[in-house]
VEXDREN-2710 file (C-alpha; in Angstrom, 1 decimal):
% VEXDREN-2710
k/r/px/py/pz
1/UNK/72.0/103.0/63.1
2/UNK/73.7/101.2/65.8
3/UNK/76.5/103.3/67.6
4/UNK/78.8/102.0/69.7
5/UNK/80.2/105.0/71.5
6/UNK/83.8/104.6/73.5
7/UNK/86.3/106.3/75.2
8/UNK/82.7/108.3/76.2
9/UNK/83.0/111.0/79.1
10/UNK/80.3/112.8/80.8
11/UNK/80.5/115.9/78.2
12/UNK/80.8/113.5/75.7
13/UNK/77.0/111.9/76.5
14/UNK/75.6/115.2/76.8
15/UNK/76.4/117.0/73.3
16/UNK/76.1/113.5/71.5
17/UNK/72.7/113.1/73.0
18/UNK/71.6/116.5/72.1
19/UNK/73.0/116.2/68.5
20/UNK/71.0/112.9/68.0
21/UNK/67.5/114.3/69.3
22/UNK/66.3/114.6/65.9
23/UNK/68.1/111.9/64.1
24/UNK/67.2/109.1/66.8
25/UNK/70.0/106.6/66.0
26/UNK/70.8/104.0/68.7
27/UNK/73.8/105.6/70.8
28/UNK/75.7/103.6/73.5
29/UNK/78.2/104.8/75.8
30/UNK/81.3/102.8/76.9
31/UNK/83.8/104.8/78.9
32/UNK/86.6/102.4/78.1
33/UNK/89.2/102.9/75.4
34/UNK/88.4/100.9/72.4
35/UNK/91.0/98.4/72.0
36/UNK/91.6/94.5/71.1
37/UNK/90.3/93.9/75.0
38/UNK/87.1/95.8/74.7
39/UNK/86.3/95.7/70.9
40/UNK/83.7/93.2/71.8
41/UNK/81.3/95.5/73.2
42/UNK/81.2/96.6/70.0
43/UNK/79.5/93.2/68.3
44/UNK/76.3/93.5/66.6
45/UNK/77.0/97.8/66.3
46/UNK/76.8/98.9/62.6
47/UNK/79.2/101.8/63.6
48/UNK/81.5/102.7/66.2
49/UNK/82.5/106.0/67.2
50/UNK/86.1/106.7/68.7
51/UNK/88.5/109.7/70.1
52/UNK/92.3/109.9/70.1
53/UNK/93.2/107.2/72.5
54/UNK/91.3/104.3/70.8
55/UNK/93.5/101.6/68.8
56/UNK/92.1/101.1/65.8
57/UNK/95.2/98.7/64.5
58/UNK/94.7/96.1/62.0
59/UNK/93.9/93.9/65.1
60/UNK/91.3/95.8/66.2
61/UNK/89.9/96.4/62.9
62/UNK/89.3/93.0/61.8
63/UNK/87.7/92.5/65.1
64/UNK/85.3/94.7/64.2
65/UNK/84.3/93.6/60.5
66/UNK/83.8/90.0/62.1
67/UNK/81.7/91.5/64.8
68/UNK/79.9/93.6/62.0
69/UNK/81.4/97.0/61.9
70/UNK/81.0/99.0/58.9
71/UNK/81.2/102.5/60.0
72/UNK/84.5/104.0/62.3
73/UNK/83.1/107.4/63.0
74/UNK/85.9/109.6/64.5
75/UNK/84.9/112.5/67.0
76/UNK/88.2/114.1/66.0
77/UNK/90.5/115.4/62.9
78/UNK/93.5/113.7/63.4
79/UNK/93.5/109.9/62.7
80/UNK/96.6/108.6/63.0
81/UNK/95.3/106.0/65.8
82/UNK/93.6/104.5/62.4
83/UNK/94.6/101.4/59.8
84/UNK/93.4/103.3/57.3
85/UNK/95.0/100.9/54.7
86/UNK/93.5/98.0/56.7
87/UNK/89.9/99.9/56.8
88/UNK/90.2/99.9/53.3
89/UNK/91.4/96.5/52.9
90/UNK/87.8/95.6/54.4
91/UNK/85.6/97.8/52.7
92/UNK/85.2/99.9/56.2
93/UNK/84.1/103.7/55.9
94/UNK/86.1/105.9/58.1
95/UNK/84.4/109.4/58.9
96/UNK/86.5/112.1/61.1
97/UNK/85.4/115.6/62.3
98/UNK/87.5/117.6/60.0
99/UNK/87.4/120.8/61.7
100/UNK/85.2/122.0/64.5
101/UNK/86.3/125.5/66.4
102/UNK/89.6/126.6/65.3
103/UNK/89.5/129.7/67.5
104/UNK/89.6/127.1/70.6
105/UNK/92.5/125.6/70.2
106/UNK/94.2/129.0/68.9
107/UNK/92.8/130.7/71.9
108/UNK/94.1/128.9/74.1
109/UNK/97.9/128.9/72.8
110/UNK/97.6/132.5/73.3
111/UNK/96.8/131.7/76.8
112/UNK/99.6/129.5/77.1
113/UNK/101.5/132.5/75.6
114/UNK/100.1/134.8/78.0
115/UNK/100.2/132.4/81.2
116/UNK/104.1/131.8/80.5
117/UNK/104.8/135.1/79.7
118/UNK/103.9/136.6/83.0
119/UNK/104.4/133.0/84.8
120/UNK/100.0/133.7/86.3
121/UNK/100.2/130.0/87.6
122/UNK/103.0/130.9/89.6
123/UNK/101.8/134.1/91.0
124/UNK/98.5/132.5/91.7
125/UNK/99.6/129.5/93.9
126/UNK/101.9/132.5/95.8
127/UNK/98.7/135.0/96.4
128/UNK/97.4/132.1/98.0
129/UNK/99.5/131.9/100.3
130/UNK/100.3/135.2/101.2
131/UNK/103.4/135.7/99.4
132/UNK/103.3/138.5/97.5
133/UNK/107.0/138.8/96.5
134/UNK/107.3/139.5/92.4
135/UNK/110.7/137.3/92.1
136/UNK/110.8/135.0/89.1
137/UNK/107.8/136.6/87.7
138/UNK/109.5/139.0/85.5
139/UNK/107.6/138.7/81.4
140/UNK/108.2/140.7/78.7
141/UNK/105.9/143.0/76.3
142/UNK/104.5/140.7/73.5
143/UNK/104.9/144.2/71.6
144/UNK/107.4/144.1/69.1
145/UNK/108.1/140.6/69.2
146/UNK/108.5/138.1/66.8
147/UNK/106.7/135.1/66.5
148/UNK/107.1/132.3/64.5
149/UNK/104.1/130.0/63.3
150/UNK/104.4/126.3/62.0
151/UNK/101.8/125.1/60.1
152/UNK/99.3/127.8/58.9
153/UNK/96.0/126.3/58.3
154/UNK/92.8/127.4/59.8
155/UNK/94.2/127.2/63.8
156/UNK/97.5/128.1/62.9
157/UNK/95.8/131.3/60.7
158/UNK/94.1/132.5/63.5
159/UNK/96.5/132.2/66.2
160/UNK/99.0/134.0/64.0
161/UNK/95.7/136.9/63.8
162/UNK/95.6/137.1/67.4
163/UNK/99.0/137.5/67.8
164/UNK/99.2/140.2/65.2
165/UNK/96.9/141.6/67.1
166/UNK/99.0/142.4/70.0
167/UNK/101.6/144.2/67.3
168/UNK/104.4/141.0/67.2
169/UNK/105.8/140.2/64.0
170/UNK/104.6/136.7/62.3
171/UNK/106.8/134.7/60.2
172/UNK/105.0/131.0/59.3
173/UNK/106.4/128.1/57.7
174/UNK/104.0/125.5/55.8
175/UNK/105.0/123.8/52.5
176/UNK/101.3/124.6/51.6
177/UNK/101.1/128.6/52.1
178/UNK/97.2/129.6/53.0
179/UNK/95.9/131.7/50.5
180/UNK/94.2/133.3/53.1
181/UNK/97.1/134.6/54.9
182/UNK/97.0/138.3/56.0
183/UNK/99.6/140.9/54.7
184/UNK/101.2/140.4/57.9
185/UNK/101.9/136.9/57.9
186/UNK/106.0/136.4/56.4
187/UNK/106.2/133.2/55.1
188/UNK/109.9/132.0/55.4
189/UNK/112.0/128.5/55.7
190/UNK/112.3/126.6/59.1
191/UNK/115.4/127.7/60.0
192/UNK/115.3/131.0/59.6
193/UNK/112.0/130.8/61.8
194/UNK/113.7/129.4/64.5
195/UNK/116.9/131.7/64.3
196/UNK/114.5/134.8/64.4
197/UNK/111.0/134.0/66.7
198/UNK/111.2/135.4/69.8
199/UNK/108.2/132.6/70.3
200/UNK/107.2/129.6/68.5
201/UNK/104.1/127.9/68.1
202/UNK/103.0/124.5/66.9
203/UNK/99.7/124.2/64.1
204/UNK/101.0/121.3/62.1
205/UNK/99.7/118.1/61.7
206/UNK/101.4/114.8/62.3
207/UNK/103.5/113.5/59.5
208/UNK/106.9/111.9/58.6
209/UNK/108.2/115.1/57.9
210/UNK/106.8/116.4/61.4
211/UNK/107.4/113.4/63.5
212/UNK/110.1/115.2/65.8
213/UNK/110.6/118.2/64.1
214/UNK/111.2/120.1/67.4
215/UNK/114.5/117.9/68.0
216/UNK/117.8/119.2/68.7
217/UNK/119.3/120.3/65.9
218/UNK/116.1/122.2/65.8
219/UNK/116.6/124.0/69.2
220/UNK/120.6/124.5/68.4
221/UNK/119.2/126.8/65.8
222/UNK/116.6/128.8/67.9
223/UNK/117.2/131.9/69.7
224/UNK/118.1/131.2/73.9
225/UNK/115.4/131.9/75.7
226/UNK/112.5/130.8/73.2
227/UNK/109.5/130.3/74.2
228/UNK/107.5/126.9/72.4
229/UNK/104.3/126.4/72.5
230/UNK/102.6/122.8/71.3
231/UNK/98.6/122.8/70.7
232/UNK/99.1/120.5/67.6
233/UNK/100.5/116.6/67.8
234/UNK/102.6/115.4/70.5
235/UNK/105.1/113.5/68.5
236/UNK/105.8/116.9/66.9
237/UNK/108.1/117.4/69.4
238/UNK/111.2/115.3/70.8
239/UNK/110.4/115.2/74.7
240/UNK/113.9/114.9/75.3
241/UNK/115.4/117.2/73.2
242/UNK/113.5/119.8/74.7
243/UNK/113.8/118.4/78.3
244/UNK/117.9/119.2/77.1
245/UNK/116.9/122.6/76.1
246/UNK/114.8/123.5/79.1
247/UNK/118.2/122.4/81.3
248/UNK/120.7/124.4/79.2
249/UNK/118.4/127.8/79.4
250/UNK/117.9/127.3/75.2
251/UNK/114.1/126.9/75.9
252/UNK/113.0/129.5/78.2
253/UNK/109.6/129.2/78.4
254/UNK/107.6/125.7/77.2
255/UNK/103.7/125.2/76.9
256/UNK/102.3/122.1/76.0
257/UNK/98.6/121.0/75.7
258/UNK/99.9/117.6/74.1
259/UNK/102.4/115.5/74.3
260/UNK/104.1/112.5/72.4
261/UNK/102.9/109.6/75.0
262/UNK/99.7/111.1/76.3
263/UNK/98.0/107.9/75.8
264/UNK/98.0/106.5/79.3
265/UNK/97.5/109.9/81.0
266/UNK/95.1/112.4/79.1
267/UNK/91.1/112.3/79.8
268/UNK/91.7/110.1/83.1
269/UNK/92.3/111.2/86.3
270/UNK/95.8/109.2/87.8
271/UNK/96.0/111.8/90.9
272/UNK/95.5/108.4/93.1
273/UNK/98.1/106.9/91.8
274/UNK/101.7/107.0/90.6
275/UNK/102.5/108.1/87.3
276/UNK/105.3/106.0/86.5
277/UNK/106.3/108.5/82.7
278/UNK/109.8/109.8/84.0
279/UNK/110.0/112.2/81.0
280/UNK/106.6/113.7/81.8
281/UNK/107.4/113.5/85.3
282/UNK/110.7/115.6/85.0
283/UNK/109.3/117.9/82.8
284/UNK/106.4/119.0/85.8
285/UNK/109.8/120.1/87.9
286/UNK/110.4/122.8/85.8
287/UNK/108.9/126.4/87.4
288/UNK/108.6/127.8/84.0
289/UNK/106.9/124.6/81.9
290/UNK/103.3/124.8/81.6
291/UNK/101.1/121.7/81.3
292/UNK/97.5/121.3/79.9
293/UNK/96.0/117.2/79.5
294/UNK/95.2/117.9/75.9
295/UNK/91.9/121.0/76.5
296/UNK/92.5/122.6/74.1
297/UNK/89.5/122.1/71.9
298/UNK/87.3/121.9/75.4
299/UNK/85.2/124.3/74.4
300/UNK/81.2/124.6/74.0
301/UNK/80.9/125.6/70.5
302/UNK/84.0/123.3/69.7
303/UNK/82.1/120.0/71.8
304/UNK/78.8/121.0/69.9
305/UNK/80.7/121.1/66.5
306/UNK/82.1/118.0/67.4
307/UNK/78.7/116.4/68.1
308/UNK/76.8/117.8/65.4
309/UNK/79.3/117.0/62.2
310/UNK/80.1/113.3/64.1
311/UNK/76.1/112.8/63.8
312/UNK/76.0/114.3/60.2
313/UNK/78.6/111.8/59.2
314/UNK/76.4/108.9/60.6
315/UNK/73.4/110.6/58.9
316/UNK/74.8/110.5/55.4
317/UNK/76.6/107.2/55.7
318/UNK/73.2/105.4/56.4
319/UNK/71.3/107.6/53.6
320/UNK/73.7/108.1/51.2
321/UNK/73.0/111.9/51.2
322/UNK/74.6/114.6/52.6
323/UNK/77.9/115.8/53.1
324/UNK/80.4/112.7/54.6
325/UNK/83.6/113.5/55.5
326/UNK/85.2/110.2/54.4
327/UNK/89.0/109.2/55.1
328/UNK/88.5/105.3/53.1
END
């Protein structure tokens, strides 16, 4: 088939490529975001294949049926960027990558955890230039503490294992309990969760009932001093809210590897220019908020995954066999 690759960085190339050696479809690489302005490129493709930033609106959608489009092949699980009922509506398949390395993303929470914990990024920049004074670096033993898990499936499972693992207490709230929870894992209502974790962390996906969850009757109810971490959906949390709680000492420690309008800043480098987002600006003022542009998954194994099941999907739309992991 026909691929019309976008949104397409260097890494992106390399682990396609090597997942296509032995199914030689016809992949091309656009670094541009797929959107009404650039869904040309895609005329005369069969398929497209798209990351988080890409529009894929009703708009852009019927662009590509006209252009001849019958395959949106997403190189990641979430797809709310998608018309699914509009996909449908034209008898496009959508494919996503359903799940690819779990322990990435839950790793690296726990290195948010860590980083916050015992503020590394701060003593870093200080070693560096000869200040070795330990003020505002004071942490805490993980030991003993409680933390609180929202959304419990495979990421959220193994974060809450890790954790365990340095001896904290875990209570989780899903309204879908995994059967595969450990002994350890105390599932309990929201509210109680936030009245009791010592730290909170993020797993969920996007949905009406998540869509600002972390608001501020939300943080009224947590503990002062909390430390929230986000690895899951931006909107999940109210920037806001917890740019409120950050100010009034509620929120003590914040990590986020997403956030709610990442769109025009994650995957491109702005350090040229002026970013002109005053809530993401103020929340970079803050000594003890810790940023990541949405790495989470950037791992090997994950990337490879990625490629691999993205490829698959293309594979067993063309045939007809094989496993496709089909949203419409």
């Amino acid at each position: 088939m026909r691929i019309a690759v976008f949104s397409a960085k260097p890494y992106d190339q390399t682990f396609l490529t090597l997942a296509n050696e032995d199914k030689h479809h016809e992949l091309s690489f656009f670094d541009v975001r797929l959107n009404a302005d650039t869904a040309m490129l895609a005329r005369g493709y069969e398929g497209v294949c798209v990351f988080v930033n890409d529009h894929l609106d009703s708009t852009v959608l019927h662009l590509l049926h006209d252009s001849g489009t019958r395959l949106v092949a997403l190189r990641s699980a979430g797809f709310n960027h998608v018309d699914l009922a509009t996909a449908e509506q034209l008898g496009m398949t959508v494919v996503r990558v359903p799940a690819y390395s779990p322990h990435a993303v839950a790793e690296h929470a726990v290195a948010l955890v860590l980083s916050l914990n015992r503020m590394t990024y701060r003593a870093y920049n200080r070693v560096r230039e000869g200040n070795f004074s330990l003020d505002g670096l004071l942490g805490f033993d993980l030991h003993g503490k409680t933390v609180g898990v929202i959304g419990t499936g495979n990421i959220g499972l193994i974060f809450a294992d890790i954790m365990h693992g340095f001896g904290c207490r875990i209570l989780a709230s899903d309204p879908f309990p995994n059967p595969d929870a450990k002994a350890f894992v105390e599932y309990v209502p929201r509210e109680i969760l936030f009245a009791h974790a010592d730290i909170i962390s993020l797993h969920c996906p996007l949905t009406p009932d998540t869509d600002h969850l972390i608001n501020e009757k939300a943080i009224d109810q947590m503990k002062p001093g909390v430390m929230l971490i986000n690895t899951g959906r931006g909107r999940v949390v109210d920037t806001q809210a917890v740019i409120a709680g950050l100010k009034s000492g509620k929120i003590g420690r914040l990590g986020l590897d997403v956030y709610e309008e990442e769109e025009q800043l994650f995957f491109e480098d702005l350090s040229q220019g002026v970013i002109d987002d005053d809530q993401f600006m103020r929340l970079t003022t803050f000594h003890n908020v810790l940023i990541t542009g949405h790495q989470a998954f950037f791992t090997d194994e994950a990337l490879a995954n990625i490629a691999e099941t993205t490829l698959e999907n293309i594979d067993a739309f063309e045939s007809g066999d094989g496993t496709l992991h089909r949203l419409v």
